[in-house]
N, CA, C and O of each residue as an XYZ file, in Angstrom:
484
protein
N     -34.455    -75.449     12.860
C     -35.289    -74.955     11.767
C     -35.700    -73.511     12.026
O     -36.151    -73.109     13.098
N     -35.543    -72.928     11.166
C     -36.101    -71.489     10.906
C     -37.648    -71.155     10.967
O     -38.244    -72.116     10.481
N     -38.273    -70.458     11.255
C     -39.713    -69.994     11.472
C     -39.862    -68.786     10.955
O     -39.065    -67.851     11.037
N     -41.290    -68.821     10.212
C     -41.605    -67.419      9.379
C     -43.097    -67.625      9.881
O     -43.850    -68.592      9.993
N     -43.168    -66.336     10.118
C     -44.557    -65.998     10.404
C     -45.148    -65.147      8.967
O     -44.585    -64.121      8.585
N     -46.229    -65.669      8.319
C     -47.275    -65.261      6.765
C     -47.901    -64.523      7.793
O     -48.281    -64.992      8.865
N     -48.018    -63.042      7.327
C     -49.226    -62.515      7.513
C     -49.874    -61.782      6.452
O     -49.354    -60.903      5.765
N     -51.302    -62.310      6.361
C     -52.008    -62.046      4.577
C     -53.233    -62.548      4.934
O     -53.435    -63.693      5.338
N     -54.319    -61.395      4.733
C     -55.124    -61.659      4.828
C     -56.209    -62.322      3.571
O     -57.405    -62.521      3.782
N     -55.770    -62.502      2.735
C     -56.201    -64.014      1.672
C     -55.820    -64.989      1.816
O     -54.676    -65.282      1.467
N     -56.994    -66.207      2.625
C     -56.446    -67.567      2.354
C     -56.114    -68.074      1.322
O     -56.085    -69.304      1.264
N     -55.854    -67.492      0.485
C     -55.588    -68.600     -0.633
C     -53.725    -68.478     -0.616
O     -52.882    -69.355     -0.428
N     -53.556    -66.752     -0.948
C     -52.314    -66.383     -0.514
C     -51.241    -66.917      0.288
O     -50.140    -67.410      0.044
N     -52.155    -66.569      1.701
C     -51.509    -66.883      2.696
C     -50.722    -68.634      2.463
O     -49.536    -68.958      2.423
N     -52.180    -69.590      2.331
C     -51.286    -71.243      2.657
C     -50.855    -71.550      1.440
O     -50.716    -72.756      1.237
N     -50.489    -70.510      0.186
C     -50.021    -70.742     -1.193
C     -48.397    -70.527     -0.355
O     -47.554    -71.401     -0.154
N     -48.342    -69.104      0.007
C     -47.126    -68.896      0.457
C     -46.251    -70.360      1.651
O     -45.111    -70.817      1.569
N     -47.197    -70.654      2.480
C     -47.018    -71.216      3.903
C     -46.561    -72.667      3.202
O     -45.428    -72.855      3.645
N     -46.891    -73.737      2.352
C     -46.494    -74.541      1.743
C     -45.687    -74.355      1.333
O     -44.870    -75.247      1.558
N     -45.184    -73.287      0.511
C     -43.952    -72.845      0.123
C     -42.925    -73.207      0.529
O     -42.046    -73.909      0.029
N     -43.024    -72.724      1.459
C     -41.984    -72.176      2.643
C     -41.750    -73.425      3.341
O     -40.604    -73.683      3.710
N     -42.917    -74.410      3.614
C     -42.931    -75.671      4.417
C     -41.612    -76.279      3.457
O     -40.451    -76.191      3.855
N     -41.907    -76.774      2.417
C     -41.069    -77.316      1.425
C     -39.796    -76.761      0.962
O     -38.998    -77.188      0.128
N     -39.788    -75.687      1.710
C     -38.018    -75.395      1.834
C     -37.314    -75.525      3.170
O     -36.187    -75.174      3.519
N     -38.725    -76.388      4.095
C     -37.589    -76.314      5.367
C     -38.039    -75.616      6.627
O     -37.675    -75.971      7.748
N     -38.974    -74.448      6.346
C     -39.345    -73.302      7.149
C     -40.612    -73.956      8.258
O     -41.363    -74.884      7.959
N     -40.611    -73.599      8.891
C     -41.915    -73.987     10.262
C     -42.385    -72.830     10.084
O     -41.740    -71.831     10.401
N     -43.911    -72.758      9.401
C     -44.608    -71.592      9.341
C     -45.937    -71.575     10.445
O     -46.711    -72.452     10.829
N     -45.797    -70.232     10.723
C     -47.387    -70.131     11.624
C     -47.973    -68.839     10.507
O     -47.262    -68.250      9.694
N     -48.964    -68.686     10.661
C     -49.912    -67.658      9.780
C     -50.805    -66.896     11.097
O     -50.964    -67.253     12.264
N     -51.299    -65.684     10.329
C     -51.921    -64.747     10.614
C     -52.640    -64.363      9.690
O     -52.331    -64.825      8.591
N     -53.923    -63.342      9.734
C     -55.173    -63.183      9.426
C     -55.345    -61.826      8.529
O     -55.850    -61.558      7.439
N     -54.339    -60.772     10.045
C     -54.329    -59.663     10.047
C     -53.653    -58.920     11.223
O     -53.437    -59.642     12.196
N     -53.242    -57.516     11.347
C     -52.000    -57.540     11.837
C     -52.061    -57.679     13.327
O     -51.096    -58.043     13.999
N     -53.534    -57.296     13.939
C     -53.824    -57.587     15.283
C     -52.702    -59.175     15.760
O     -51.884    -59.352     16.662
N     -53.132    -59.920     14.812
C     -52.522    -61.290     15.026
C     -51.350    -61.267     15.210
O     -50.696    -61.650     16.180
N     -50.948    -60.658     13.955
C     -49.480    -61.171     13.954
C     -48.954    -60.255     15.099
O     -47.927    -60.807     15.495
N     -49.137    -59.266     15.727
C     -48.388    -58.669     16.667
C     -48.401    -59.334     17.942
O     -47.629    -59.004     18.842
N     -49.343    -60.364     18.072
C     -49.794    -60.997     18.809
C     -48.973    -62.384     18.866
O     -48.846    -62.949     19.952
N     -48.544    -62.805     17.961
C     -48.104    -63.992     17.329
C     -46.640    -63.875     17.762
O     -46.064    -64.351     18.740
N     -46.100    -62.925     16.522
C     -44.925    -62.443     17.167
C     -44.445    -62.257     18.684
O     -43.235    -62.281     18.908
N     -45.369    -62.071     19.753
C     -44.445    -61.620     20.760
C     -44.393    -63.220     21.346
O     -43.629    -63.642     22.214
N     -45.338    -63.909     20.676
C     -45.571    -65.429     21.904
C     -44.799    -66.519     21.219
O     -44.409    -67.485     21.875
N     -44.554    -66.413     19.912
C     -43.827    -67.386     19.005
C     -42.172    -67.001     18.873
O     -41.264    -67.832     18.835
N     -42.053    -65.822     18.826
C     -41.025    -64.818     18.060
C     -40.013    -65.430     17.100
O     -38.866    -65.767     17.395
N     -40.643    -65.530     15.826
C     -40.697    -65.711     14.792
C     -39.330    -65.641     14.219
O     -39.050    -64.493     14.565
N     -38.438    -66.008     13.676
C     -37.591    -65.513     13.070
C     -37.637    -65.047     11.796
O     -36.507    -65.010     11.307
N     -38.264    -64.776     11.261
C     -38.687    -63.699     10.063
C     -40.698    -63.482      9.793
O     -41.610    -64.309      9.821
N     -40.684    -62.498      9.635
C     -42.344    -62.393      9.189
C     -42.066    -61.443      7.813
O     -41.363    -60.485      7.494
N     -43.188    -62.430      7.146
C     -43.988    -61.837      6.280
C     -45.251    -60.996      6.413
O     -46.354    -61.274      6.883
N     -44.677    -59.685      5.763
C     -46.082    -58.483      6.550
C     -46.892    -58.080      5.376
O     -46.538    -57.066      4.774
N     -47.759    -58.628      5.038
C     -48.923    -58.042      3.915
C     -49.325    -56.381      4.474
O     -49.569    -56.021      5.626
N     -49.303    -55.866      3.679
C     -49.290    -54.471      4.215
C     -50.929    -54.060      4.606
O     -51.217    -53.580      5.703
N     -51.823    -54.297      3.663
C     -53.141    -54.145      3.586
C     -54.082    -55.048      3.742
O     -54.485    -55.932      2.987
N     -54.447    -54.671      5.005
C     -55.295    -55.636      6.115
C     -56.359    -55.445      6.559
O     -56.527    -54.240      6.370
N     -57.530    -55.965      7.210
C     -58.513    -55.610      7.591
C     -57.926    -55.785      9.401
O     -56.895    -56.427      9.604
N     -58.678    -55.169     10.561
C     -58.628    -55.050     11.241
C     -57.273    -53.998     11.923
O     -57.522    -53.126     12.755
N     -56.148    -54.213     11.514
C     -54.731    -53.368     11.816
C     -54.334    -54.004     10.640
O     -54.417    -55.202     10.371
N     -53.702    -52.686      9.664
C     -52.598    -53.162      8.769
C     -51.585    -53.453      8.882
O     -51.186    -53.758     10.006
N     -50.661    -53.492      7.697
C     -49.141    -54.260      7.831
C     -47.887    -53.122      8.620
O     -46.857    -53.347      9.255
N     -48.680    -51.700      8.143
C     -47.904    -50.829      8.556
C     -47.995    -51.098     10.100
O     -47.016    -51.468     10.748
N     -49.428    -50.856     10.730
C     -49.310    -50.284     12.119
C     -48.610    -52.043     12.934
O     -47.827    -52.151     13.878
N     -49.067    -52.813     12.370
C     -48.344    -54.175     12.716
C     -47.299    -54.193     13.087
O     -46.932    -54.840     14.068
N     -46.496    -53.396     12.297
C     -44.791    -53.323     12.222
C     -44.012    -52.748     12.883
O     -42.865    -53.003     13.250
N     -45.240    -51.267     13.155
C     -44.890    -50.066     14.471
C     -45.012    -51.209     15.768
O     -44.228    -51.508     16.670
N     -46.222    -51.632     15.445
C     -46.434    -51.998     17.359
C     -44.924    -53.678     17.454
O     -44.304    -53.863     18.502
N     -44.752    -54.329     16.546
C     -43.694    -55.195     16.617
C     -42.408    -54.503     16.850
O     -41.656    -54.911     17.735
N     -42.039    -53.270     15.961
C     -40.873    -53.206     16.281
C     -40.629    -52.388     17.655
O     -39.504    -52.363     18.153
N     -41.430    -51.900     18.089
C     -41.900    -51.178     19.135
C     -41.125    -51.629     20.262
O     -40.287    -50.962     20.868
N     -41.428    -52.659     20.462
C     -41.206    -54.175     21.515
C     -40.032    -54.563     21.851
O     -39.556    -55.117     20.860
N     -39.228    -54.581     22.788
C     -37.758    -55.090     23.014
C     -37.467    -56.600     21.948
O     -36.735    -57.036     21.059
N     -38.695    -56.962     22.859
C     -38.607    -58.641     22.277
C     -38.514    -58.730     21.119
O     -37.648    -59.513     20.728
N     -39.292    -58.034     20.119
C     -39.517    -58.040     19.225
C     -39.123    -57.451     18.018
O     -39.350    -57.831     16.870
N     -38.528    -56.512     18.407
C     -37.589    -55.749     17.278
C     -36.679    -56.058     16.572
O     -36.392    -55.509     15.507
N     -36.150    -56.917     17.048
C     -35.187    -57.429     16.394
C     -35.312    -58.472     15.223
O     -34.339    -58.879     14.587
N     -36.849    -58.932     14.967
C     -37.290    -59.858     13.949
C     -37.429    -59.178     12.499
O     -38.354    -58.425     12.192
N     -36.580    -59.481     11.819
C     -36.777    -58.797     10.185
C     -38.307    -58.968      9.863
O     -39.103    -59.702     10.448
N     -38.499    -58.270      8.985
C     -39.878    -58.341      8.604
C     -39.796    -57.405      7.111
O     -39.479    -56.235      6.899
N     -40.294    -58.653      6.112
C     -40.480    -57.994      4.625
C     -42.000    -57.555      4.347
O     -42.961    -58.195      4.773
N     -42.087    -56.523      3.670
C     -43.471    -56.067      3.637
C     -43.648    -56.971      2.464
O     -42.680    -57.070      1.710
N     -44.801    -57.689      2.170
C     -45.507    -57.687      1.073
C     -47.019    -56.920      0.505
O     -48.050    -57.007      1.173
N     -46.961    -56.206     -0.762
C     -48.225    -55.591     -1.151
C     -48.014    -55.052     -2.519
O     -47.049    -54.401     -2.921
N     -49.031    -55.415     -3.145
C     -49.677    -55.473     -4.413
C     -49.645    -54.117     -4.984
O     -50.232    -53.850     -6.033
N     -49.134    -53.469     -4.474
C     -48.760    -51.922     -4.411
C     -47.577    -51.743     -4.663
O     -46.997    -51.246     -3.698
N     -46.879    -51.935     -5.604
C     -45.443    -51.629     -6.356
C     -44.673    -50.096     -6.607
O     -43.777    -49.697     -7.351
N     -45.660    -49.402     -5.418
C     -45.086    -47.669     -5.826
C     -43.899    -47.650     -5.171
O     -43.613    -48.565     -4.399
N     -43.166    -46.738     -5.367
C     -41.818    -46.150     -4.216
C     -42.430    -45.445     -3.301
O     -41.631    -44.999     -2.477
N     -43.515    -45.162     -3.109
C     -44.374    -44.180     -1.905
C     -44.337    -45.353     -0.887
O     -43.891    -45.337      0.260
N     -44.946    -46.436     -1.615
C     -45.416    -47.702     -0.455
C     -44.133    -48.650     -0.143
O     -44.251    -49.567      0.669
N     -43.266    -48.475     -0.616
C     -41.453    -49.376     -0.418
C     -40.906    -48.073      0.871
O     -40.320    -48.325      1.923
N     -41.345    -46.624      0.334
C     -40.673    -45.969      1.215
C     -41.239    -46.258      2.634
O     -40.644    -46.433      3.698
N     -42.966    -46.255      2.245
C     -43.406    -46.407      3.535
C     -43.030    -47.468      4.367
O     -42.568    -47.267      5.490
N     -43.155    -48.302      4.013
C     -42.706    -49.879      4.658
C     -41.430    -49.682      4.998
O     -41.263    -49.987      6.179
N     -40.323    -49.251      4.402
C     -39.301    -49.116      4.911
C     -39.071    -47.694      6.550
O     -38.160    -47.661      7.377
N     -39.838    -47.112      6.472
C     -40.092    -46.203      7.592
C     -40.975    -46.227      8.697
O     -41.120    -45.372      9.569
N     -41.615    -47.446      8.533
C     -42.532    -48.045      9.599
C     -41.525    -49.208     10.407
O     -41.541    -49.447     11.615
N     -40.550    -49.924      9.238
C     -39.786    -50.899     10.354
C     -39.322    -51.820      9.417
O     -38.196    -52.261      9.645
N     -40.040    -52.328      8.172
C     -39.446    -53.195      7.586
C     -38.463    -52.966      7.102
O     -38.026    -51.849      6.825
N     -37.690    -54.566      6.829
C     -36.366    -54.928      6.565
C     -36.408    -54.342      5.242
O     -35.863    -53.274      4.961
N     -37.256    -55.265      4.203
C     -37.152    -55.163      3.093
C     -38.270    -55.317      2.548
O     -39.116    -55.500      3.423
N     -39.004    -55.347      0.805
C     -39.986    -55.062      0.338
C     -40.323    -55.736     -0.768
O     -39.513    -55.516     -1.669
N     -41.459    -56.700     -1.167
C     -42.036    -58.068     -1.955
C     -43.275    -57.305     -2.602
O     -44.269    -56.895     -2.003
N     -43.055    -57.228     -3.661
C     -44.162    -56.963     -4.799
C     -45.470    -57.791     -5.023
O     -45.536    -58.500     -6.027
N     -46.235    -57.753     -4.377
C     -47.348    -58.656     -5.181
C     -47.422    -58.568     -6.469
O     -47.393    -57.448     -6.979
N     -47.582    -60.236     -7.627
C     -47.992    -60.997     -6.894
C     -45.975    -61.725     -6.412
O     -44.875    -61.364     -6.830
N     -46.346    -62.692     -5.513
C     -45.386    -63.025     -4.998
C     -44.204    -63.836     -6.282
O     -44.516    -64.893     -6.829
N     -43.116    -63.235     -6.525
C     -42.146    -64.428     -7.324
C     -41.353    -65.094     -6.137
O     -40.425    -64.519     -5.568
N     -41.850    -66.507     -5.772
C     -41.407    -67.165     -5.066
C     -39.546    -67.511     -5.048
O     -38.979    -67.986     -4.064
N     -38.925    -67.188     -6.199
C     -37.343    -67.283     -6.034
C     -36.652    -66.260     -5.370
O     -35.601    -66.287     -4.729
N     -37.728    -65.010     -5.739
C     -36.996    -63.816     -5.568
C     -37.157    -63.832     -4.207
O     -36.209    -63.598     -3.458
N     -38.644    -64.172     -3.668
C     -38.612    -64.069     -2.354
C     -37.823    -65.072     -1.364
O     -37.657    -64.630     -0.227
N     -37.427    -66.076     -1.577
C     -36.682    -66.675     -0.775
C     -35.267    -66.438     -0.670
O     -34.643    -66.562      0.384
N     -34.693    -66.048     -1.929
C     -33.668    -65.331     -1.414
C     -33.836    -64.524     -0.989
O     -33.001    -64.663     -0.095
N     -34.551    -63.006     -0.667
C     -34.269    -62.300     -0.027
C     -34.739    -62.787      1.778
O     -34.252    -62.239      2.766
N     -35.748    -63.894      1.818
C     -35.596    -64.170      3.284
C     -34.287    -64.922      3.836
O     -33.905    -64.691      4.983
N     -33.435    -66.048      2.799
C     -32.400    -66.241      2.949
C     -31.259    -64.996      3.471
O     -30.664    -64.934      4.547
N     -31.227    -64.496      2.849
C     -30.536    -63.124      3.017
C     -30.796    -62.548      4.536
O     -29.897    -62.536      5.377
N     -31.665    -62.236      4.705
C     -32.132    -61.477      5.866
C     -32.067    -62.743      7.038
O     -32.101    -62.191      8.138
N     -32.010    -63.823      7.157
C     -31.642    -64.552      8.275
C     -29.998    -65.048      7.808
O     -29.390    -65.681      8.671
N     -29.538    -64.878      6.966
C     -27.946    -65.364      7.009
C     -27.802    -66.708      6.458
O     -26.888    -67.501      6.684
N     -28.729    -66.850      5.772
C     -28.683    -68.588      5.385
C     -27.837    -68.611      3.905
O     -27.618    -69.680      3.335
């Protein structure tokens, strides 16, 4: 089984997404904010994360620096998600580390194919 790490700092979000994902199969762990998930990531290592970009404590960006940073860790795709639909914030995410880029609010088809995609399924 495949593993995705949610990171989103709205519970409602977050275990909207994490059920999701349960029901296609996925073993999800969650995060808060990005302190976590960088944290998460190096002890779980995840085979895909979901990176909410805008976070309290460390955002999705610096999350992504300090993950891809990491031997261990670099190599884990990671889609940004954020409610922020500009090409400023797709560029950014794409220049911090992420794979690829999820529009809030979430369209759950679109997004699973593109995590399909990004693990080879």
């Amino acid at each position: 089984m495949k593993t995705v790490l949610v990171v989103e700092d709205e519970p409602e979000n977050r275990s909207t997404i994490a059920a999701l994902l349960e029901i296609e199969g996925f073993v999800v762990f969650q995060a808060e904010n990005g302190q976590e998930a960088v944290k998460q990531a190096a002890e779980g290592l995840p085979d895909l994360i979901l990176m909410d970009m805008r976070m309290p404590v460390m955002d999705g960006y610096a999350a992504t620096q300090a993950i891809k940073a990491e031997s261990a860790t670099n190599a884990i795709p990671i889609i940004a998600l954020t409610g922020e639909a500009l090409d400023s914030q797709r560029t950014q995410a794409i220049e911090v580390g992420c794979d690829d880029f999820h529009p809030k609010p979430v369209d759950f088809d679109r997004l699973l194919r593109q995590i399909r995609s990004l693990l080879g399924l």
